[in-house]
TORLUM-209552 format. One record per residue: residue in three letters; x, y, z of N, C-alpha, C in turn. Coordinates in steps of 0.02 Angstrom, whole numbers, plus 50000, padded with zeros to 5 digits. Layout:
REM residues N
ALAXYZXYZXYZ/...
//
This chain:
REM residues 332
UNK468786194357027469436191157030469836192856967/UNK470466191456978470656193356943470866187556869/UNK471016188856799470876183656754471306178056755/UNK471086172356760471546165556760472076166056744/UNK472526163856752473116163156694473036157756665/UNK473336152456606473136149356550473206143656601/UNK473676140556640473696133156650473236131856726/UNK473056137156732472396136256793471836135656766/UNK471596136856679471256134756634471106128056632/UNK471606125156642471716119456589470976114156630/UNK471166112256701470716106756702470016109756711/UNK469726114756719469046116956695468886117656637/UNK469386117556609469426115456511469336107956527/UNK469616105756542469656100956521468996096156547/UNK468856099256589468266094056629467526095856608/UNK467526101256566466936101956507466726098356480/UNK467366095556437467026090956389467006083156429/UNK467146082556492467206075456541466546070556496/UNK465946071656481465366070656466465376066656385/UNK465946070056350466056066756286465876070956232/UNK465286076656261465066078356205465746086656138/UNK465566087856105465926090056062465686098756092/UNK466516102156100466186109856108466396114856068/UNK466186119756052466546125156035466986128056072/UNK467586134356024468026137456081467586142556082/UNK467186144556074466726151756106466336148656156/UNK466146143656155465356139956211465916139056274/UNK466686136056254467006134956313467216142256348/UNK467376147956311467586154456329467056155656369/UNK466496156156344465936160056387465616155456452/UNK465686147856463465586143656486466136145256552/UNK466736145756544467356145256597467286154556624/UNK467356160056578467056165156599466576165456668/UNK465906161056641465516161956690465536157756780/UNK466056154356748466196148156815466636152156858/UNK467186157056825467646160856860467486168656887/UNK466606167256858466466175256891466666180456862/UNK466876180956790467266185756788466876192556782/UNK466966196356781466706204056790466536204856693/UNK466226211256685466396213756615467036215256589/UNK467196218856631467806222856615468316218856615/UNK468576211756675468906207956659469006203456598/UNK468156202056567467986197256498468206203156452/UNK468436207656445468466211256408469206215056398/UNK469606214756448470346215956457470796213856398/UNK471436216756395471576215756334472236213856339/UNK472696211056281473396210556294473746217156302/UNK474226217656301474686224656275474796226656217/UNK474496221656143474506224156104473946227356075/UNK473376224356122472746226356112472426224356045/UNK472546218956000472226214855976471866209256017/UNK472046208156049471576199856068471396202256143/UNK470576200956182470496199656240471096193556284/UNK471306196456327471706192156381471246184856378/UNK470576184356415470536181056429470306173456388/UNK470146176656294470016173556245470876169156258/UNK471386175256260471976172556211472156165456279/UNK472096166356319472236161456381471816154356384/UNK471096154856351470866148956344471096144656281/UNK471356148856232471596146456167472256142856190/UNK472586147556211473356143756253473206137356294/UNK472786135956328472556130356374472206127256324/UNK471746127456276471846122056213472216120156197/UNK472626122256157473226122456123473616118456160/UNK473876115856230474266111556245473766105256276/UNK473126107456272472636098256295472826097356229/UNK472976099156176472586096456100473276092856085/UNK473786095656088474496095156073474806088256117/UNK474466087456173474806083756213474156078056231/UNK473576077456158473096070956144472566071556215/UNK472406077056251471986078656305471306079456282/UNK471466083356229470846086256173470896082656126/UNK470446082456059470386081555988470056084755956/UNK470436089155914469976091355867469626086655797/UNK468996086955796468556083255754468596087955698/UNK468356095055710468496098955633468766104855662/UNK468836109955639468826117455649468596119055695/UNK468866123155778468486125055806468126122855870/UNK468196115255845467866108055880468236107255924/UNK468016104255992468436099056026468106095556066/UNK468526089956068468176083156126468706080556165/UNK468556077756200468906074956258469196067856212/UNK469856064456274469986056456241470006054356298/UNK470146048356260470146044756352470786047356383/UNK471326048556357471926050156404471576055756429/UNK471316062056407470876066656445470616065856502/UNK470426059356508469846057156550470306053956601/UNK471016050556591471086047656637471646052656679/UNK471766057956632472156066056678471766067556722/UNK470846066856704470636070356760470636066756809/UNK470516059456822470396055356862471026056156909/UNK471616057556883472226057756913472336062856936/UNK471966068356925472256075256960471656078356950/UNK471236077757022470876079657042470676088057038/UNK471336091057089471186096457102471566100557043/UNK472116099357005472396104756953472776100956892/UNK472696104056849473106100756795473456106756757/UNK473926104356745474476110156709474936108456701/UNK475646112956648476226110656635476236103256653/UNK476636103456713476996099956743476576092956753/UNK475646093056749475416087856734475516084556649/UNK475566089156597475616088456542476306085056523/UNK476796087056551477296084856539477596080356528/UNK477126074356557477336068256571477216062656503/UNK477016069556473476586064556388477306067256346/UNK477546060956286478066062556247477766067656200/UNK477176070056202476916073456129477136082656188/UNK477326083256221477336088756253477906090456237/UNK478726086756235479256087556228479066090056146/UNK478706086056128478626086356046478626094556021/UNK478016096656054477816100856043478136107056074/UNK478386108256119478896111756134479546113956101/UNK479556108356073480286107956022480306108755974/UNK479726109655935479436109655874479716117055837/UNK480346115855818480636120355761481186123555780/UNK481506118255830481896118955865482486114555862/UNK483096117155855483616112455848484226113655900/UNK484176118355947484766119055992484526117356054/UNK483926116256079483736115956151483106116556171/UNK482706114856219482046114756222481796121556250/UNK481246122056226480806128556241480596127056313/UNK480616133356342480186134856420479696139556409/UNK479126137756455478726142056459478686147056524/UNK478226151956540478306157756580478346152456655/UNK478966157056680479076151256765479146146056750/UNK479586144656686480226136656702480756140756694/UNK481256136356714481976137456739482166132956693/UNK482666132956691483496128156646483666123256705/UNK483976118956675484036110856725484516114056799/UNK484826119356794485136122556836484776124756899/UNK484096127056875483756130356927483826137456911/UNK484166141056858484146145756843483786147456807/UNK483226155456798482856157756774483086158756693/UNK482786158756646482686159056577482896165956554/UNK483416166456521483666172456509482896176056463/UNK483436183756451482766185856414482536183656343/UNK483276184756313483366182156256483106173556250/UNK483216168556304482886162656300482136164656296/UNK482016167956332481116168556377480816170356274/UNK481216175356218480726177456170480886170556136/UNK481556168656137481516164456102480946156656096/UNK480956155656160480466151256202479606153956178/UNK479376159256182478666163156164478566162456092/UNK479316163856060479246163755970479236157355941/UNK479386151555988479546145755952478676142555983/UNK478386142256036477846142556053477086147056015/UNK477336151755990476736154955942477016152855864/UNK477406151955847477346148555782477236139955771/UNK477466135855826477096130155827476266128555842/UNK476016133255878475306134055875474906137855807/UNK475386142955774475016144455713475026137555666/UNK475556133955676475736127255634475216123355628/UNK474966122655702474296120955722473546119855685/UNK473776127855689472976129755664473026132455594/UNK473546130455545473676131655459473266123455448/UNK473646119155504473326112155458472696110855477/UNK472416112055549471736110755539471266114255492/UNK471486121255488471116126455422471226122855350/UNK471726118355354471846115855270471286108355275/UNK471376105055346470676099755339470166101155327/UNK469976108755357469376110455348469096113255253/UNK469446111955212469516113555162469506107255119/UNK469166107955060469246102655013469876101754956/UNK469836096054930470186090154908470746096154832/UNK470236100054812470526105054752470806109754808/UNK470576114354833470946118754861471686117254912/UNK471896110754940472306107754966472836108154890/UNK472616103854839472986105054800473456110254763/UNK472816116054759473126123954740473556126054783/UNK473406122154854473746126754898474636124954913/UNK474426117954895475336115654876475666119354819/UNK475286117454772475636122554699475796130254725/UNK475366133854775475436140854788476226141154819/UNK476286134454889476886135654914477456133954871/UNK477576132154835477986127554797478376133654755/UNK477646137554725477676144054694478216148554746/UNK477896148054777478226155354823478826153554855/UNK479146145454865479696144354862480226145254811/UNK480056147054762480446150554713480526144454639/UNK480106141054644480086136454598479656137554526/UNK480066139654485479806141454399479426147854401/UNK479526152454444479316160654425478816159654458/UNK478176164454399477436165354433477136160154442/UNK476626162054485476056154854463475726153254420/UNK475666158354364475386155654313475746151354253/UNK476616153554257476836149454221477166143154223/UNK477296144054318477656138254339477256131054362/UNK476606132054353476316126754388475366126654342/UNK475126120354337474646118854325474406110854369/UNK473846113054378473466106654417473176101054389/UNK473466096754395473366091554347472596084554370/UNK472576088054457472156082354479471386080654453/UNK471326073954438470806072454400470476065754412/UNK470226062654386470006054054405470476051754337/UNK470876046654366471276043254333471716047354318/UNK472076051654370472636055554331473076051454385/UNK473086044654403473606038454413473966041654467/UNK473866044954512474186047154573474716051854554/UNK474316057054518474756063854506474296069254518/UNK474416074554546473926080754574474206085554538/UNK474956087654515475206092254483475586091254462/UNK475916099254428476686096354407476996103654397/UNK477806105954430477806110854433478436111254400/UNK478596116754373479146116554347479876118754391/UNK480456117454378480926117254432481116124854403/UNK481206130454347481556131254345481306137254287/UNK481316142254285480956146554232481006144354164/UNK481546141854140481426139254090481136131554060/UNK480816130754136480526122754128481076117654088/UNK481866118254127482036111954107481986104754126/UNK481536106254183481376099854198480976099354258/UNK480306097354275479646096254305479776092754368/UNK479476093054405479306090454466478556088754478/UNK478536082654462477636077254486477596079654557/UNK476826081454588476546081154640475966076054651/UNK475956074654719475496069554741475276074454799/UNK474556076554820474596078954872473746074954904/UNK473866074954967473456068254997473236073055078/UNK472626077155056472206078555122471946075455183/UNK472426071155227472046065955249471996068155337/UNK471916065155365471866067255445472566061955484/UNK472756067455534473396065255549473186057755579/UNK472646057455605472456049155620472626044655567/UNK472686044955502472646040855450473456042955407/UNK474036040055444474516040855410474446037855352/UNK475136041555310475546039355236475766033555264/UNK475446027955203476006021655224476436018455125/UNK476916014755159477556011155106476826010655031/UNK476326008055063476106006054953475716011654956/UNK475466017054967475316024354946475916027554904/UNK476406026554942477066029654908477206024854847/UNK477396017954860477356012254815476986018354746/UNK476206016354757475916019754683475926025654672/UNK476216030654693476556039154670477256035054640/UNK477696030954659478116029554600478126026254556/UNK477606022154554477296018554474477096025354443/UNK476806027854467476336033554416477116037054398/UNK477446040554425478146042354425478416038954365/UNK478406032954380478746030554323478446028954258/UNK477746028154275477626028654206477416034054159/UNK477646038654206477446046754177478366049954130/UNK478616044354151479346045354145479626051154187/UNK479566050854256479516057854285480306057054304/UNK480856061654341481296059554372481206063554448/UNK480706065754454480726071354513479946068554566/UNK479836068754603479036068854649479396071854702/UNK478536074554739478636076854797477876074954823/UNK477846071654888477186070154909477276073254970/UNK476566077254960476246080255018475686081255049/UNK475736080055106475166078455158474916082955220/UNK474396083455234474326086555308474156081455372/UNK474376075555357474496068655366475346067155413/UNK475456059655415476176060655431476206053855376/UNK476926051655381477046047255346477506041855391/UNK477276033855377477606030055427478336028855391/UNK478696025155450479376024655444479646021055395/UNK479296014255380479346011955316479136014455258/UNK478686019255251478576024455207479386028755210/UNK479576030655250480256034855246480656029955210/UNK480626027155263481526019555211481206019755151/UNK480596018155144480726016555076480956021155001/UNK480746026154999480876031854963481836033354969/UNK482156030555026482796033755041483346027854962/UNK482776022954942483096018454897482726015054829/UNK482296022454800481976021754772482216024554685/UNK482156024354631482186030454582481576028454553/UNK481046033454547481386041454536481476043954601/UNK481826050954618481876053554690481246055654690/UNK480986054854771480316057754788480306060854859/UNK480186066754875480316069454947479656070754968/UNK479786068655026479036069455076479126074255118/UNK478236077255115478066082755153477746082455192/UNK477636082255275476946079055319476686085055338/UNK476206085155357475686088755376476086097455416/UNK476556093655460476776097255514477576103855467/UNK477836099855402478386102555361477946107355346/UNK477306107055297476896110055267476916115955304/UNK476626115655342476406120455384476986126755404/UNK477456121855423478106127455434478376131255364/UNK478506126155296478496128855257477816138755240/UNK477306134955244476736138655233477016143355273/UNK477256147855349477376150155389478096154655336/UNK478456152455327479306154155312479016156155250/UNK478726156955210478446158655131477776163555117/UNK477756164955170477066170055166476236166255139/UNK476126159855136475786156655117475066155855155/UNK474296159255146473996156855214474086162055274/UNK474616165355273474536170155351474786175555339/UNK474466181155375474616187255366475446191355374/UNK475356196455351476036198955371476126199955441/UNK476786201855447476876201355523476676206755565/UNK476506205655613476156210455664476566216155695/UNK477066210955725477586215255769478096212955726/UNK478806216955746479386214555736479966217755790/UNK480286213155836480786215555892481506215155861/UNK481896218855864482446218255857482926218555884/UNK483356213355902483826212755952484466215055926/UNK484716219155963485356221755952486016220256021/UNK486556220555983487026217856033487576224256064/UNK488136227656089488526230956087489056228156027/UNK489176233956000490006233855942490506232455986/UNK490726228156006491446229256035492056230755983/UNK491856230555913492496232555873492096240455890/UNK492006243855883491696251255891491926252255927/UNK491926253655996492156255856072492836252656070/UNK493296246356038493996246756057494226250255989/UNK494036252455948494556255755901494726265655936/UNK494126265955985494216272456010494566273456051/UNK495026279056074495546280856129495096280856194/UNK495376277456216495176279356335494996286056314/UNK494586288156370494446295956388494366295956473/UNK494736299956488494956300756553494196302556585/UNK493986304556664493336305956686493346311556673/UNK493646318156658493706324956637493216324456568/UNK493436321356536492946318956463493616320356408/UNK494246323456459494766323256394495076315856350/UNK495496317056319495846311056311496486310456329/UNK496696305256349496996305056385497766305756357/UNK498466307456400499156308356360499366303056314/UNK499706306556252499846303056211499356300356149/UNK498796302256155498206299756122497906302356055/UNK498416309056053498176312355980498746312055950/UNK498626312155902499466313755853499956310155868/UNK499736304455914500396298455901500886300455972/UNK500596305856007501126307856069501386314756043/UNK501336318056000501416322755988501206328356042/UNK501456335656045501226339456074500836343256022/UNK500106343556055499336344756029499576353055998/UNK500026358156040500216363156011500396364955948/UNK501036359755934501346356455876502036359155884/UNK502366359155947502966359855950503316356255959/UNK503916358155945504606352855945504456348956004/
//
């Protein structure tokens, strides 16, 4: 047969882990492989760019929206388990689950939209509220905003999977490469310690270090938001560091009264959640490789083609068109 496509994945993904227990994405690859019969040569098929097996990159894609839309959970790296909303998709849809079952969860809009400010992303075979097919230019735009919210993905679970110092370096790195006080060796030192009173760093704003910026940075799991007295004690420490600048960052989120409160606070303190991070990390070269491909869309000049004269179907040009109406001879 021929290889699944990703959302005919989904509820044999999903009905793996029905049992509770915790799987790998290789045990599930080779697990759904063998349920679908697939041939060698099919387990082995490739995209068009010929980095990734088809049928790897299609079970990752059918992760990627159980996980996104709370079907799955990842426990660490790699990991996944079922939740009960998992459990009660399957109960509800017996024979298929996909998109259009997913949809119905607000974390799907979420995630679709995710870095997006003019309109929502479609995936392959949705249409626009019209009923009209997805231009082309929508369709990359839609694929590009979809593979960088899934790398988003998988920057923060790789940063959970990492300890408490290296989270830290890894803020100072972005911070660095946002253009804040030159190199890294002169713009930034790590300050985190026991009793260093809810300060992790401190970076300088400005090559000539006229003036510092305190970090707080807090490895926690998006289950366990930032709340109002976490922030509370990053601005005692703030203040008694005499700081005028913080920035707290998390691979975490931060609750709403955590937001208000900072919007009426001094010193200023800007928050970073798990999901900024990540995009940051993405836009700064931070964590991920250079780019693979690059497409470039080009448009027609219409100032180009109207500054030129008509040309008749002969291929001449047409009367009047050289020399102002002149005769081309150059006679009276």
């Amino acid at each position: 047969m021929a290889v699944p496509d990703f959302q005919t994945l989904m509820r044999p993904l999903l009905s793996l882990h029905e049992g509770g227990q915790e799987r790998t994405l290789a045990v599930n690859r080779e697990t759904l492989a063998d349920a679908f019969e697939l041939s060698e040569e099919e387990r082995e098929e490739r995209l068009p760019s010929g980095r990734q097996r088809t049928f790897d990159n299609r079970v990752a894609w059918a992760t990627t929206y159980l996980v996104q839309t709370a079907c799955l959970e990842r426990p660490r790296r790699g990991v996944t388990r079922v939740t009960d909303r998992g459990r009660q998709v399957l109960r509800d849809n017996p024979e298929r689950v996909d998109l259009h079952v997913l949809a119905q969860f607000p974390e799907y809009d979420e995630f679709r939209s995710r870095g997006r400010t003019q309109r929502p992303t479609r995936t392959e075979g949705e249409t626009d509220r019209g009923g009209e097919p997805a231009t082309p230019v929508e369709a990359m735009e839609s694929a590009y905003s979809q593979l960088r919210a899934a790398l988003a993905e998988e920057l923060r679970a790789s940063v959970l999977g990492r300890d408490d110092r290296f989270f830290e370096d890894l803020v100072l790195d972005v911070l660095t490469a946002m253009g804040y006080g030159g190199s890294r060796e002169d713009a930034s030192e790590r300050l985190g310690r026991t009793g260093d009173q809810g300060i992790d760093g401190v970076i300088r704003e400005d090559r000539l270090g006229l003036d510092v910026i305190y970090l707080q940075a807090k490895r926690w799991d998006p289950s366990r938001p930032i709340r109002r007295p976490d922030i509370q004690a990053f601005v005692g420490a703030l203040q008694g560091a005499r700081a005028n600048k913080g920035v707290f960052l998390t691979t975490s989120r931060f609750t709403d009264d955590a937001r208000e409160y900072v919007e009426r606070v001094q010193p200023r303190v800007v928050l970073i959640d798990g999901r900024e991070l990540a995009e940051l990390m993405i836009d700064h070269g931070v964590g991920v490789s250079p780019p693979r491909r690059v497409f470039e869309l080009r448009r027609l000049d219409e100032d180009y083609f109207s500054e030129a004269e008509p040309v008749t179907s002969s291929g001449n040009a047409t009367p009047g068109s050289v020399n102002g109406g002149a005769d081309p001879g150059g006679g009276a």
